[in-house]
TORDREN-283609 format. One line per 2 residues: number of its first residue (from 0); their letters; for each residue x, y, z of N, C-alpha, C, O, CB. Coordinates in pm, whole numbers. Glycine has a CB too. Layout:
// residues N
NUM	a	X Y Z X Y Z X Y Z X Y Z X Y Z ~ ...
***
This chain:
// residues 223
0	xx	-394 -5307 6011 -502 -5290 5913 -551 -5146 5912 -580 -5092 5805 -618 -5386 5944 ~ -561 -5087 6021 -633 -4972 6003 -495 -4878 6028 -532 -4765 5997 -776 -4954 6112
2	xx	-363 -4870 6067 -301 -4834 5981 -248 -4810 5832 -178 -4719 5786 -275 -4854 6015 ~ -305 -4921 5777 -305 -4912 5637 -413 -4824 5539 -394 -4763 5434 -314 -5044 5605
4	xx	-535 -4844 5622 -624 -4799 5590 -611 -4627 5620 -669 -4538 5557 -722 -4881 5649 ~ -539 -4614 5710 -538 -4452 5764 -412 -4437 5636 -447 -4337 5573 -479 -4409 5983
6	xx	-318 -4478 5589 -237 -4442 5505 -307 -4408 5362 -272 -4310 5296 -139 -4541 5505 ~ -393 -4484 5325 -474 -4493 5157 -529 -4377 5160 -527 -4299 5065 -602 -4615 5117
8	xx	-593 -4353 5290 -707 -4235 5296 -593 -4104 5307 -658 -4007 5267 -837 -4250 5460 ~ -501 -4071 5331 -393 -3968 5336 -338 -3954 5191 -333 -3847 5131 -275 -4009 5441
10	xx	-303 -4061 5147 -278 -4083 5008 -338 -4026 4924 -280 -3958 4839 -289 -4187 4973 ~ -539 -4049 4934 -614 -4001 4826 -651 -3879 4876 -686 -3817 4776 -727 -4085 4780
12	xx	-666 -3805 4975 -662 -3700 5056 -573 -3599 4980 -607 -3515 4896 -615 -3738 5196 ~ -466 -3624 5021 -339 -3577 4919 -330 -3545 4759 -256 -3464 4703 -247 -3681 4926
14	xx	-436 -3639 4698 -398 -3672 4585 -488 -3525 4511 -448 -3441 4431 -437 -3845 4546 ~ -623 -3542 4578 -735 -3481 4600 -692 -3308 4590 -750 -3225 4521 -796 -3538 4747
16	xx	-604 -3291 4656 -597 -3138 4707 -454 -3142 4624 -387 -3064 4691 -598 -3094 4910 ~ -381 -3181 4534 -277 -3206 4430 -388 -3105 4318 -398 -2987 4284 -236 -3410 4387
18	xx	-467 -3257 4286 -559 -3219 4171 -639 -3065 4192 -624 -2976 4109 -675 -3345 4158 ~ -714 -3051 4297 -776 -2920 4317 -706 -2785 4277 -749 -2701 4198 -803 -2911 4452
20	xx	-555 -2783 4369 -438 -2684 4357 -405 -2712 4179 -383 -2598 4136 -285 -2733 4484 ~ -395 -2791 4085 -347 -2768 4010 -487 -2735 3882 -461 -2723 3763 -241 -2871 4007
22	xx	-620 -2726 3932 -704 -2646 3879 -717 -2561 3891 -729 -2485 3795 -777 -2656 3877 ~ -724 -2520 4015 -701 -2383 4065 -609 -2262 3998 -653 -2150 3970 -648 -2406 4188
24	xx	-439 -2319 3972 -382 -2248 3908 -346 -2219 3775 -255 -2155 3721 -325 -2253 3948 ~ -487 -2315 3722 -471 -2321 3568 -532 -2229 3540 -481 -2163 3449 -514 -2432 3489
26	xx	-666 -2173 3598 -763 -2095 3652 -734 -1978 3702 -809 -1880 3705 -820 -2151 3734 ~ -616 -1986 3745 -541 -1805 3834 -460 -1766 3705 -478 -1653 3660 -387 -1821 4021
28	xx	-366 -1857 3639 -275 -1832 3548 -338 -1811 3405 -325 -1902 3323 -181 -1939 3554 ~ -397 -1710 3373 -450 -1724 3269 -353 -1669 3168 -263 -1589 3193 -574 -1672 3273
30	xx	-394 -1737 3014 -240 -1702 2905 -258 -1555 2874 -351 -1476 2863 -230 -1801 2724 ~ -151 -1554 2867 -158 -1348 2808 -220 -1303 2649 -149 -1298 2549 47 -1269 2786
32	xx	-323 -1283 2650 -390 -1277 2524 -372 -1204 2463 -349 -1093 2509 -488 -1277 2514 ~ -374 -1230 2310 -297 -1070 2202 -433 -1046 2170 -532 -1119 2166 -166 -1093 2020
34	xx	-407 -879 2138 -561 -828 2167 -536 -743 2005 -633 -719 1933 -598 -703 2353 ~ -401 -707 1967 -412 -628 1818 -281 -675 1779 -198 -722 1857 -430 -443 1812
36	xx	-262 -655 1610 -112 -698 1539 -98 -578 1452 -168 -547 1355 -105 -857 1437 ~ 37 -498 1519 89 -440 1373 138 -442 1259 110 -558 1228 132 -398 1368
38	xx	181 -408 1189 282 -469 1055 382 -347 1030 340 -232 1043 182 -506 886 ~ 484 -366 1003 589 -277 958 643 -316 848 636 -436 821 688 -259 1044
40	xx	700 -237 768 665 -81 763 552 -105 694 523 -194 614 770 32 689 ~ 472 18 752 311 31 715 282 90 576 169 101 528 234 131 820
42	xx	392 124 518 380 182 373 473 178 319 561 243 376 344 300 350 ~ 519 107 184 622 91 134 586 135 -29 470 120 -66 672 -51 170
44	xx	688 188 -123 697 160 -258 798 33 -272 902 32 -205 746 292 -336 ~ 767 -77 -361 850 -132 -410 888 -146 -595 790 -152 -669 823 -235 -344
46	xx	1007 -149 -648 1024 -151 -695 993 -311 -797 991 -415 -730 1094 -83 -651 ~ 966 -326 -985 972 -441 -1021 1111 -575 -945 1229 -564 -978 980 -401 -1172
48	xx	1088 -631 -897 1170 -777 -870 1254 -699 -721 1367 -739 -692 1309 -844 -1043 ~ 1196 -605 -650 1238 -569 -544 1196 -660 -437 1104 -732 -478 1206 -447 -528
50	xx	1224 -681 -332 1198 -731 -210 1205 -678 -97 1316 -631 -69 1248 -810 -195 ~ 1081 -665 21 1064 -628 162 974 -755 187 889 -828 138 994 -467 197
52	xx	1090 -716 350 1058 -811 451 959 -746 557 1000 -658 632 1191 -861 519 ~ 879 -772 559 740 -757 679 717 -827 787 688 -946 776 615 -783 629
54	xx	724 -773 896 707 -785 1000 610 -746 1125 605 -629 1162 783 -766 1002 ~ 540 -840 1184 411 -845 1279 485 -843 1427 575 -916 1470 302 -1001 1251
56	xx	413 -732 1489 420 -681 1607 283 -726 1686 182 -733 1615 443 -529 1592 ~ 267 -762 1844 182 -804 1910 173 -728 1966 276 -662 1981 181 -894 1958
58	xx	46 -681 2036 30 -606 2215 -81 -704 2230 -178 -726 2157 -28 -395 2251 ~ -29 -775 2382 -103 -839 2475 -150 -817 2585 -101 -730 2657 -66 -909 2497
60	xx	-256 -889 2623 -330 -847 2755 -248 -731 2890 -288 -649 2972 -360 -1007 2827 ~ -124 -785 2850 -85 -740 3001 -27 -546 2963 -23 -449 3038 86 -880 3079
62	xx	12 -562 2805 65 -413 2787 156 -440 2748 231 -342 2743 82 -316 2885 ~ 218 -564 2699 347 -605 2662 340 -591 2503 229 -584 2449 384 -757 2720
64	xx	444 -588 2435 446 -583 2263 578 -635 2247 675 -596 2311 428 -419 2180 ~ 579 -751 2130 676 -839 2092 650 -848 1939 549 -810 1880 670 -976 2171
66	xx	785 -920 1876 730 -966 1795 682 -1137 1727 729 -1248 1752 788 -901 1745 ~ 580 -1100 1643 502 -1270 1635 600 -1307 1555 655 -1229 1478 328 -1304 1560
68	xx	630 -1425 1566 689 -1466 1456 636 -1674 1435 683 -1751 1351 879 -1419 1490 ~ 535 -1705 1536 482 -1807 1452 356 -1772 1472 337 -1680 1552 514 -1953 1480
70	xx	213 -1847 1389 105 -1901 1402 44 -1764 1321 -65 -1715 1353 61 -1950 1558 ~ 144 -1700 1195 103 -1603 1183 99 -1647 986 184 -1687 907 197 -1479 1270
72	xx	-48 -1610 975 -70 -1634 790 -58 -1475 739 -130 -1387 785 -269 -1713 731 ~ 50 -1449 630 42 -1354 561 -5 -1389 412 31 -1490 350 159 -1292 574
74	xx	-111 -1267 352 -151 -1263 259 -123 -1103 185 -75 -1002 238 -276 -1315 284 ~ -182 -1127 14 -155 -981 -45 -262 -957 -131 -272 -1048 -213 -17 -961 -127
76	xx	-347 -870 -144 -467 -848 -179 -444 -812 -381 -539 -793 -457 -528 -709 -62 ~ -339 -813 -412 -268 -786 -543 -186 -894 -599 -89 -933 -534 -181 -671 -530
78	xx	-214 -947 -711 -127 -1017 -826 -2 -952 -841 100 -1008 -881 -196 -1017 -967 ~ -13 -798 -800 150 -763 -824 251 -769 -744 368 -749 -776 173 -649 -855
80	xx	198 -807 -599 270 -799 -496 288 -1001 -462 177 -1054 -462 179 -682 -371 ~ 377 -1076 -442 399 -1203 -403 442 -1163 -246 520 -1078 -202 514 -1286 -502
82	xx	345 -1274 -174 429 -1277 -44 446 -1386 39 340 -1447 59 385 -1191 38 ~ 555 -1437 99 607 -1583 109 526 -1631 292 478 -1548 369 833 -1579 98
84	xx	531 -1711 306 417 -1768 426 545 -1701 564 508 -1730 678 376 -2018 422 ~ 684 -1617 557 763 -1591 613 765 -1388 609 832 -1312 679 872 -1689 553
86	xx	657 -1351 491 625 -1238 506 738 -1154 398 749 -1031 400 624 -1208 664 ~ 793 -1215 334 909 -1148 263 800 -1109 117 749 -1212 73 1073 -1276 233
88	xx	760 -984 42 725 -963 -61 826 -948 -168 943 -919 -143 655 -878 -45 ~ 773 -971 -307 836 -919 -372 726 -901 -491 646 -985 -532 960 -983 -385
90	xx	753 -727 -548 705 -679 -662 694 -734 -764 801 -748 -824 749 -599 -691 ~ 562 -794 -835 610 -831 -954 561 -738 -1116 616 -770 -1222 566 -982 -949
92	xx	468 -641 -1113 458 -538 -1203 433 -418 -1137 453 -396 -1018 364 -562 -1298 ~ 393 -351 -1212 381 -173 -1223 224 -196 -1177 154 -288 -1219 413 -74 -1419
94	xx	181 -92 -1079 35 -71 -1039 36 67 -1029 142 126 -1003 -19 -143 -904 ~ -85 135 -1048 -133 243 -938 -202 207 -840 -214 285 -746 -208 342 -981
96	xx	-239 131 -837 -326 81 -685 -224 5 -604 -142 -79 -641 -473 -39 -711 ~ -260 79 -425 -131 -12 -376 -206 -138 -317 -327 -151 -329 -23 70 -247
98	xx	-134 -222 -257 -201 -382 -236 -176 -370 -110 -69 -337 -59 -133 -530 -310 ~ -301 -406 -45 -271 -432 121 -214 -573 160 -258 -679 115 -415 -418 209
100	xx	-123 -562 239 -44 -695 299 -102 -690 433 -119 -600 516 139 -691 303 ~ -124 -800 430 -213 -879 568 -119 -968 663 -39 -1052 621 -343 -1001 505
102	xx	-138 -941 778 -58 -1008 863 -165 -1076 984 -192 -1001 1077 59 -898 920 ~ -239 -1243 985 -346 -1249 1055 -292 -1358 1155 -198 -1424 1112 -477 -1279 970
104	xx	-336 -1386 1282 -261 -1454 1410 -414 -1435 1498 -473 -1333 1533 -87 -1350 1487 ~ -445 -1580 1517 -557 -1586 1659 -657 -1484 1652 -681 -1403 1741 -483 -1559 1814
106	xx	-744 -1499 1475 -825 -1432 1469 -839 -1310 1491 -953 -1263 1492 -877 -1471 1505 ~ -736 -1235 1511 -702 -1068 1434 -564 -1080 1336 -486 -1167 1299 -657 -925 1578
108	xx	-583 -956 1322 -509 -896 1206 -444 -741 1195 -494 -645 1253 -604 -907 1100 ~ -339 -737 1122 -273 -601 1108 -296 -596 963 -350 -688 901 -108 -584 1159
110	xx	-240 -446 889 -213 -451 768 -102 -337 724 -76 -249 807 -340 -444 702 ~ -25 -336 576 -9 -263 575 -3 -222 408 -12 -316 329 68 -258 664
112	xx	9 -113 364 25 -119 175 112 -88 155 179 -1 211 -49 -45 72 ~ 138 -168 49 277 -141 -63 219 -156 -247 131 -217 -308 425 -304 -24
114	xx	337 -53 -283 250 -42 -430 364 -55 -536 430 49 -542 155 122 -457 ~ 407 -156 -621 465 -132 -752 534 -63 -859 529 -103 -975 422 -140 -781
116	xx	597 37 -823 594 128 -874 757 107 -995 836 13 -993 574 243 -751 ~ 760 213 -1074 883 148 -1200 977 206 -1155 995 248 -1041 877 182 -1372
118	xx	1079 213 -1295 1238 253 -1270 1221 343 -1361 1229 330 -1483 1373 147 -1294 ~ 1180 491 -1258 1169 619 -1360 1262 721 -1299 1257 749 -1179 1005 688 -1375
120	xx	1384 800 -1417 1522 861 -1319 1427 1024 -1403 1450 1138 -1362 1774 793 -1382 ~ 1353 1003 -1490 1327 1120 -1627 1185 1143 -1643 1114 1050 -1604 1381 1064 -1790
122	xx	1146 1213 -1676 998 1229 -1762 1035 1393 -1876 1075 1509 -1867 822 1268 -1605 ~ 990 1295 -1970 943 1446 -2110 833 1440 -2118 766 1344 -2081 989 1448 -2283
124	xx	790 1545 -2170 667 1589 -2237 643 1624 -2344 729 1702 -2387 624 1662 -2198 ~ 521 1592 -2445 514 1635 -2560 343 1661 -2573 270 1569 -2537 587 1530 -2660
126	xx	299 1749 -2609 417 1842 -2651 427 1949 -2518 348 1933 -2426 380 1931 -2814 ~ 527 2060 -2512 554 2123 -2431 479 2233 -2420 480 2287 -2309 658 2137 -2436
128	xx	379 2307 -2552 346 2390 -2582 202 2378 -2621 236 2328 -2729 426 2425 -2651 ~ 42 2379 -2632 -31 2365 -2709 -125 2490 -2693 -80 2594 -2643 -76 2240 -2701
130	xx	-242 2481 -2731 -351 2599 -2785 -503 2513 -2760 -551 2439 -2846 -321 2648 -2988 ~ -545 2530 -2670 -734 2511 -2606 -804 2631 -2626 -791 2749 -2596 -760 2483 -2418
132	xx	-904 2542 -2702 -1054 2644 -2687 -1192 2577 -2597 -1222 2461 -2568 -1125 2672 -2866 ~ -1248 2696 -2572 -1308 2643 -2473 -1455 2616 -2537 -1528 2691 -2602 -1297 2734 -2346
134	xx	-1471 2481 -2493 -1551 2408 -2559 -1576 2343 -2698 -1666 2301 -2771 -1618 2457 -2540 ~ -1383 2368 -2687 -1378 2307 -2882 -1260 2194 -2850 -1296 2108 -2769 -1299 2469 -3048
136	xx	-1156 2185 -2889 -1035 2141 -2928 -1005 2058 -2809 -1005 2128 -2707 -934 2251 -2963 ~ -975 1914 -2785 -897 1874 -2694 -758 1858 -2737 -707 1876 -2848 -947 1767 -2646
138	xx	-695 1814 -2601 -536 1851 -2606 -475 1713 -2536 -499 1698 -2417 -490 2013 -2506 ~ -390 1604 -2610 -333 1542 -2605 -160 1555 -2549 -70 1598 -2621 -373 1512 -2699
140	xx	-144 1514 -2420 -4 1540 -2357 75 1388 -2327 14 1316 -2249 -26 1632 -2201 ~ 193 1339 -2377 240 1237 -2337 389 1254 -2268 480 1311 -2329 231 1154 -2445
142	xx	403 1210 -2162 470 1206 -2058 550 1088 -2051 510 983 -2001 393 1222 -1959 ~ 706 1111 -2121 766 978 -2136 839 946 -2079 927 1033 -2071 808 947 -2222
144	xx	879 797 -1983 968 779 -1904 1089 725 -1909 1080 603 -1924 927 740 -1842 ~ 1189 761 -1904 1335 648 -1876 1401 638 -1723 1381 697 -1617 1482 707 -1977
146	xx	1473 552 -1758 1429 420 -1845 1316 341 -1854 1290 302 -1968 1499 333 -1823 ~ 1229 302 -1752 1121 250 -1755 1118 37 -1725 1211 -40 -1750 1075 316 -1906
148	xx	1026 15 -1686 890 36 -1700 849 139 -1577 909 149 -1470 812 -109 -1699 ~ 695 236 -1631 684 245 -1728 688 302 -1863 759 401 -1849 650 230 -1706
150	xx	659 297 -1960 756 396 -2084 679 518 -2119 724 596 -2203 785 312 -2249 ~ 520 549 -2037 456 660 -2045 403 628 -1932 387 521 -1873 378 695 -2157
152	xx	365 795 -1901 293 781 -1758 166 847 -1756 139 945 -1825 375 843 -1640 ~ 81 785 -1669 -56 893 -1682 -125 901 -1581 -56 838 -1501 -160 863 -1782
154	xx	-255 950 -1500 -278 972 -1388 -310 805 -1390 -292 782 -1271 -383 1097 -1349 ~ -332 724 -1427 -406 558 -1428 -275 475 -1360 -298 391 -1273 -452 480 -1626
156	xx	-164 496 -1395 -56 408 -1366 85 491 -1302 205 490 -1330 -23 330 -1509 ~ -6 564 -1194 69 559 -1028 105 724 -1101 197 774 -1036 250 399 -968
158	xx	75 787 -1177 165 948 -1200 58 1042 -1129 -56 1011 -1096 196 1011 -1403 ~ 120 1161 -1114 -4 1258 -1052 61 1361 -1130 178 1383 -1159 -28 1289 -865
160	xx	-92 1442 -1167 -70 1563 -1292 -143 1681 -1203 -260 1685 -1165 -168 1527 -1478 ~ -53 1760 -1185 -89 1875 -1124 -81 1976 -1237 -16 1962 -1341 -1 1908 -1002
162	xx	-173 2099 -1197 -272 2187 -1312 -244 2361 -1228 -313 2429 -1154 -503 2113 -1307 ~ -155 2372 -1269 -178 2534 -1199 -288 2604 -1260 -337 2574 -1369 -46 2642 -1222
164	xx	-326 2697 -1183 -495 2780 -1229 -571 2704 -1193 -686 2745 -1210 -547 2813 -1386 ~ -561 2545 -1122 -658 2473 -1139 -844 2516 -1118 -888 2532 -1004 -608 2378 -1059
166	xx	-899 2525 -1192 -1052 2528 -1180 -1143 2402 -1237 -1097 2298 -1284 -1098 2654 -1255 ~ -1235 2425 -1227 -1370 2362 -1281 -1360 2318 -1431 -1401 2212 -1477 -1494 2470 -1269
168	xx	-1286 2435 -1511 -1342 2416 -1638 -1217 2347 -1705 -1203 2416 -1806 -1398 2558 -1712 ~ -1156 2289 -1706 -1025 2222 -1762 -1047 2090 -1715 -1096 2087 -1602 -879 2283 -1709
170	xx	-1031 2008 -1753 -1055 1862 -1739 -944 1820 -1786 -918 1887 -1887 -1174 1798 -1806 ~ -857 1738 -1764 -786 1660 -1799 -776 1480 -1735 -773 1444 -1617 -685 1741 -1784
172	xx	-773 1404 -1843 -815 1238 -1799 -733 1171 -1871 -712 1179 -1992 -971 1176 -1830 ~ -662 1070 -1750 -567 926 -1872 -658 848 -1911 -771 810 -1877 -441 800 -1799
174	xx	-579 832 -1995 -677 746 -2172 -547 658 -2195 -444 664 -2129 -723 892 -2374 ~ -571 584 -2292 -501 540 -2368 -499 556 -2485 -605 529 -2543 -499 460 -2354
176	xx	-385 606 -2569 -417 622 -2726 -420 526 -2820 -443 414 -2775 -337 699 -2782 ~ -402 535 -2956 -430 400 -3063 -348 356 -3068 -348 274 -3159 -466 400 -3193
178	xx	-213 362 -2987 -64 262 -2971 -91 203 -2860 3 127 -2834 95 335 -2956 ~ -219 198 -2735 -212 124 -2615 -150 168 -2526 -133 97 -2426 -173 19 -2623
180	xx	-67 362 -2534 31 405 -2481 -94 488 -2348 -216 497 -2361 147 498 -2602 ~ -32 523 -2261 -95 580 -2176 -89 748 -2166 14 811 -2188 -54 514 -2068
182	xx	-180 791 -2140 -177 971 -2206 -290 1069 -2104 -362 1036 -2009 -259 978 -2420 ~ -276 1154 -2149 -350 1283 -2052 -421 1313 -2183 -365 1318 -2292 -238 1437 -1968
184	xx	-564 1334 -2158 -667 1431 -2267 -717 1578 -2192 -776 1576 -2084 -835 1330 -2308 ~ -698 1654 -2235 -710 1759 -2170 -791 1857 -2211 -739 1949 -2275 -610 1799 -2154
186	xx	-936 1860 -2186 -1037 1951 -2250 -1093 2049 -2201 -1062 2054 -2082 -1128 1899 -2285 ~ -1167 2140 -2232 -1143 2322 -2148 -1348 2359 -2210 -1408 2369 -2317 -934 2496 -2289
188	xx	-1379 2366 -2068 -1524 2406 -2097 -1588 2540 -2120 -1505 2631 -2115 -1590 2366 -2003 ~ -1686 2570 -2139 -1693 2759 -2165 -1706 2820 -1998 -1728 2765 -1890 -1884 2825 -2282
190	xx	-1677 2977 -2043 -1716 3006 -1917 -1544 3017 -1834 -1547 3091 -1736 -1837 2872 -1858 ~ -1439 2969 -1856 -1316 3016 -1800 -1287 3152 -1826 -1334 3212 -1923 -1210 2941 -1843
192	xx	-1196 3212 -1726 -1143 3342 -1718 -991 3327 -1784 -929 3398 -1863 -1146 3397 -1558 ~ -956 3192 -1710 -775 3176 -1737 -741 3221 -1880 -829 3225 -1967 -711 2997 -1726
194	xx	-612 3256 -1904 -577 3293 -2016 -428 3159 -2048 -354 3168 -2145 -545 3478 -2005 ~ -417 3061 -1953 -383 2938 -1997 -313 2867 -1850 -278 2928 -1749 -280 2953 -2136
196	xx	-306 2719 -1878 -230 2652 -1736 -118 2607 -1783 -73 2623 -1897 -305 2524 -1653 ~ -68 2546 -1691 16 2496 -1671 43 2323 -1625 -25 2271 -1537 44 2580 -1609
198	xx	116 2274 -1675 47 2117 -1637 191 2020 -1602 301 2054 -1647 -60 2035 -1805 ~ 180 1948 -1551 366 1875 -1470 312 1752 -1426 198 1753 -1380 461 1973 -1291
200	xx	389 1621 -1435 366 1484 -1416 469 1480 -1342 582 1526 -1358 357 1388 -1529 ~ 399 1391 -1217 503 1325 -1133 517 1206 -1101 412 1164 -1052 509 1364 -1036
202	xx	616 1113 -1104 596 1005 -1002 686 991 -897 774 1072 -868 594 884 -1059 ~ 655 858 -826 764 798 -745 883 745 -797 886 659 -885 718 704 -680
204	xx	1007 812 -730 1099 795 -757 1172 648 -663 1164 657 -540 1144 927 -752 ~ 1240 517 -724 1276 417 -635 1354 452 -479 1351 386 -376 1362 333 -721
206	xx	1421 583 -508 1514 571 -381 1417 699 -309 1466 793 -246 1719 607 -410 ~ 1326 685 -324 1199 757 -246 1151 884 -258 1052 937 -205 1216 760 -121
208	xx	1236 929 -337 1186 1105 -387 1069 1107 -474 962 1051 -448 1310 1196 -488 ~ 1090 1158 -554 1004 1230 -700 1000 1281 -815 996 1401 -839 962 1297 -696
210	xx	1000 1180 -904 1052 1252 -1047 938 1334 -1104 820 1308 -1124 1098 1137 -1170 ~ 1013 1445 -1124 849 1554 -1221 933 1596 -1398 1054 1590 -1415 799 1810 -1088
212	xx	837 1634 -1501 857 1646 -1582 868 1759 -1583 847 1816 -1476 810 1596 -1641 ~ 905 1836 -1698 923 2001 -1763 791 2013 -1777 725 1927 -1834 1014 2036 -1921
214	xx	729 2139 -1718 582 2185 -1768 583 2216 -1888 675 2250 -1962 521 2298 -1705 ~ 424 2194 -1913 372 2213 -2038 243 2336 -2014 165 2348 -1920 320 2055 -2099
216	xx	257 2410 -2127 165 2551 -2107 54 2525 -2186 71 2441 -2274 235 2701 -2157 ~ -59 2581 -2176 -188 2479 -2229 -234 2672 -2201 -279 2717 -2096 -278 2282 -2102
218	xx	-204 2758 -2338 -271 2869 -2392 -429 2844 -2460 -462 2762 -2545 -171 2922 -2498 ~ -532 2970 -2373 -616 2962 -2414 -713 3047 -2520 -755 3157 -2485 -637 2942 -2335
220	xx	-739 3004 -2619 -749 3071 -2748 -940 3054 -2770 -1011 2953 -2772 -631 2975 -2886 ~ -978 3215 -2785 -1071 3150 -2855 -1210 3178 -2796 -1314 3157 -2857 -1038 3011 -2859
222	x	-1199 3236 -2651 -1266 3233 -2554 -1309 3369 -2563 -1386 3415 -2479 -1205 3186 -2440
***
């Protein structure tokens, strides 16, 4: 009997210091916690009906960096950009604004932008030549693309217009004209010295360069 009894009590004794030891090391072993998420590549152009694949990077507690690949929600802050719950985007119009892609996992987050951009190999200009007075005459420049989209470009939809001489008194702003086409207005205040600028549209080119147009000379008359 009290052999038996000395056995139960060894038993729960045992059982006792089982359970303790395996709190204990739930308690020593703590999980390796992700503390930030990157995203790659952190800046992309994409092209209309192009596709990139995005990808989330971890660093965890210990100094380690992997990559996530579950428990991770991607989002895209843009209608032009689609992106699949697997992180794959794809372009669906022309923007100047780029769209941040979100990569979020255990209440943080990475990000990175990508922006829309067309199928431009060309840009002309028209006209190539014009005549500003200062504080009279504005000056209409259209910047046309092929192939396209899009089929004009302007500082509004992703082009950048650089201005040699640039100063104060020359203004130039995309508008749209009475065809809905997109355009540069270019108006000249009193008080300039210049005797005329110079003016060049650029965009992004798909295989990552830069298409620029033939300058246009913007003589100043009048002043």
């Amino acid at each position: 009997m009290f052999v038996g009894r000395k056995l139960w009590l060894t038993l729960g004794f045992t059982g006792l210091i089982a359970l303790a030891f395996g709190v204990s090391c739930r308690g020593f072993f703590q999980p390796n916690v992700l503390e930030s998420i990157v995203i790659q590549p952190p800046s992309v152009n994409l092209s209309v009906n192009a596709v990139q694949q995005f990808t989330a990077y971890g660093t965890y507690e210990d100094g380690t960096r992997s990559l996530i690949s579950t428990g991770l929600v991607w989002t895209s802050s843009s209608p032009s950009i689609a992106i699949t719950a697997g992180g794959s985007a794809t372009g669906l119009s022309v923007t100047s604004a780029a769209a941040t892609i979100t990569g979020s996992a255990q209440g943080l987050s990475g990000t990175a932008t990508a922006t829309v951009i067309g199928d431009v190999t060309s840009i002309s200009v028209s006209p190539t030549s014009a005549t500003i007075t200062p504080g009279g005459n504005s000056v209409t420049f259209t910047f046309a693309a092929t192939p396209g989209p899009p089929t004009f470009i302007n500082e509004n939809n992703g082009g950048t217009l650089t201005i040699t001489t640039q100063d104060s008194f020359l203004t130039c702003t995309g508008e749209t004209n009475d065809a809905n086409d997109p355009v540069e207005v270019c108006s000249l205040a009193q008080g300039t010295t210049a005797t005329s600028y110079q003016l060049q549209m650029s965009y992004p080119s798909t295989s990552g360069g830069t298409v620029t147009s033939p300058i246009a000379t913007l003589t100043v008359t009048g002043s």
